[in-house]
C-alpha atoms as an extended CHARMM CRD file, in Angstrom:
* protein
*
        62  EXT
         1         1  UNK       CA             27.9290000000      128.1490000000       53.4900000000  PROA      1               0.0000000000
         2         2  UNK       CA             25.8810000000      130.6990000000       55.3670000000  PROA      2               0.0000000000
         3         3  UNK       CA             25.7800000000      131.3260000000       58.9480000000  PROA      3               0.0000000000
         4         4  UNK       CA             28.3130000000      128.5560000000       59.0050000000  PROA      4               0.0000000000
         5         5  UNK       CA             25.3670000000      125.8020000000       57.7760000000  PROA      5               0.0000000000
         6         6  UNK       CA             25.0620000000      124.4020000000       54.0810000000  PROA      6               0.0000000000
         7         7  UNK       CA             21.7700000000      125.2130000000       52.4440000000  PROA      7               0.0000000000
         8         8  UNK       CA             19.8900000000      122.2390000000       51.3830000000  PROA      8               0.0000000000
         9         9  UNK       CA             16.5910000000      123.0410000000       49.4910000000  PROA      9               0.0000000000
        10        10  UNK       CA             15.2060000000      119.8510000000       48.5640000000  PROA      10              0.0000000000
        11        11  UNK       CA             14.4550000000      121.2970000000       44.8850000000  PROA      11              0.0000000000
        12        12  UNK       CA             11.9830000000      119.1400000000       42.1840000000  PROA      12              0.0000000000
        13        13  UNK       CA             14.5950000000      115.7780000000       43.7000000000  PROA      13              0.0000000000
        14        14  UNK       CA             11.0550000000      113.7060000000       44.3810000000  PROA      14              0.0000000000
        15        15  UNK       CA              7.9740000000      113.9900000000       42.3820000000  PROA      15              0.0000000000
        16        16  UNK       CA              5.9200000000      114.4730000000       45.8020000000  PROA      16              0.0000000000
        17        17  UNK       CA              7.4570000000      117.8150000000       45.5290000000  PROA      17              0.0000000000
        18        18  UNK       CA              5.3640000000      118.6550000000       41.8950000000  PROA      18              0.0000000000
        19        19  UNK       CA              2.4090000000      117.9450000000       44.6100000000  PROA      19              0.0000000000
        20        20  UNK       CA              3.9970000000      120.1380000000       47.3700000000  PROA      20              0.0000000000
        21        21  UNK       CA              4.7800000000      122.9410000000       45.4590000000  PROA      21              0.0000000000
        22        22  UNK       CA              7.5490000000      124.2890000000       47.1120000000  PROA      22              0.0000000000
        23        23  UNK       CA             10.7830000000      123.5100000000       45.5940000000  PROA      23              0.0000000000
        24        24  UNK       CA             12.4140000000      125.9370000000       48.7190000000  PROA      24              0.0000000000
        25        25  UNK       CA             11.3730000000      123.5000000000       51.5910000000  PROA      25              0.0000000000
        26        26  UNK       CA              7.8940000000      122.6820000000       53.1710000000  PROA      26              0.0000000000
        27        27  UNK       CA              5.5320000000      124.9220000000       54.3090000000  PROA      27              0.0000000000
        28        28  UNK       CA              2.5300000000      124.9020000000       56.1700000000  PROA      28              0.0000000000
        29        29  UNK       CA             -0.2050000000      127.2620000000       57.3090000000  PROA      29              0.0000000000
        30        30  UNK       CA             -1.8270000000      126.2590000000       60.8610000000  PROA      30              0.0000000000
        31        31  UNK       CA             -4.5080000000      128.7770000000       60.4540000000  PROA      31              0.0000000000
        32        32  UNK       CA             -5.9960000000      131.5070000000       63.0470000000  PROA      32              0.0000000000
        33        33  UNK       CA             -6.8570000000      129.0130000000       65.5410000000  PROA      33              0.0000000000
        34        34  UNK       CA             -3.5440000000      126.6350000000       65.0170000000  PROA      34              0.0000000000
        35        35  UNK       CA             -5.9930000000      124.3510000000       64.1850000000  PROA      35              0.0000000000
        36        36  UNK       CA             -4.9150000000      122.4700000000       60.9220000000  PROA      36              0.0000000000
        37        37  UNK       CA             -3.2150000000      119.2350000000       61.0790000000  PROA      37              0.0000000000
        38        38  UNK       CA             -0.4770000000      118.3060000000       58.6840000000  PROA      38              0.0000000000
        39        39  UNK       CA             -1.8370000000      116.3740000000       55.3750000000  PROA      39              0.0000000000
        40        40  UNK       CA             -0.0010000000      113.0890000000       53.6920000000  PROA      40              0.0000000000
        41        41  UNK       CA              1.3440000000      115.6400000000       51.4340000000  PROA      41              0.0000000000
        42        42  UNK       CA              2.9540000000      117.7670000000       53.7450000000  PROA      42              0.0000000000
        43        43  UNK       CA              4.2960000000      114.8920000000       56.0670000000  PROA      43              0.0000000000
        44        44  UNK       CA              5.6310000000      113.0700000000       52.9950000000  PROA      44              0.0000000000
        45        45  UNK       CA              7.1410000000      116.3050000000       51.6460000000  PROA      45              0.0000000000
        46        46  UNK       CA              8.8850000000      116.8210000000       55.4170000000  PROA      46              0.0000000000
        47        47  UNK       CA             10.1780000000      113.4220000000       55.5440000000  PROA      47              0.0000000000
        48        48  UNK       CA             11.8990000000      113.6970000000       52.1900000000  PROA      48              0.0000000000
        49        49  UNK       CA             13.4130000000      116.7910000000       53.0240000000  PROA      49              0.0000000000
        50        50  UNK       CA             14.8750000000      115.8010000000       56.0820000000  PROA      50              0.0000000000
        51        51  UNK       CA             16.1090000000      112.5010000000       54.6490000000  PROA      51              0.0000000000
        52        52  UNK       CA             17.9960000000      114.7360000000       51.9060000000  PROA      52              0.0000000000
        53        53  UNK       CA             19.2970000000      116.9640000000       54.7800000000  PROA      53              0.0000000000
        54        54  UNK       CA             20.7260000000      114.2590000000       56.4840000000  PROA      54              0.0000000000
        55        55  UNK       CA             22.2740000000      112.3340000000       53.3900000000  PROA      55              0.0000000000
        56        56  UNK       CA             23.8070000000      115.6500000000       52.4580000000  PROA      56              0.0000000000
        57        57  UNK       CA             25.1760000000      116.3020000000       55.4140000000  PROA      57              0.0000000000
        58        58  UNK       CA             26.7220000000      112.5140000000       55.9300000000  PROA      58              0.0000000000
        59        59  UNK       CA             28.0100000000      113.4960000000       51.9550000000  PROA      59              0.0000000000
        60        60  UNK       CA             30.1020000000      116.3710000000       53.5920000000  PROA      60              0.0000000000
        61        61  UNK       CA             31.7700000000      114.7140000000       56.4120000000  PROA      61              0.0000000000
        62        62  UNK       CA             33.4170000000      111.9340000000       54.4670000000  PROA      62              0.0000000000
């Protein structure tokens, strides 16, 4: 637990996250201008993580 929420890093669970890089949770870097847009990668790598957040957290309140 920390700051009463569970930690949930999505680790290497998918193999879109070999692509992603970031076994921690998604990134993203908009630029100076908050200019660029989210790639499939990143979507797909946001959408798993939240999906794993959610099962997780359904997981603990049984």
């Amino acid at each position: 637990m920390h700051f009463g929420g569970v930690l949930v890093p999505p680790g290497y669970t998918d193999g879109l996250k070999f692509a992603d890089g970031n076994p921690y949770g998604v990134s993203h870097v908009t630029g100076p201008e908050n200019k660029n847009e989210l790639d499939d990668a990143t979507t797909a790598a946001l959408t798993h993580m939240a999906t794993r957040v959610v099962t997780i957290a359904e997981a603990l309140a049984k």
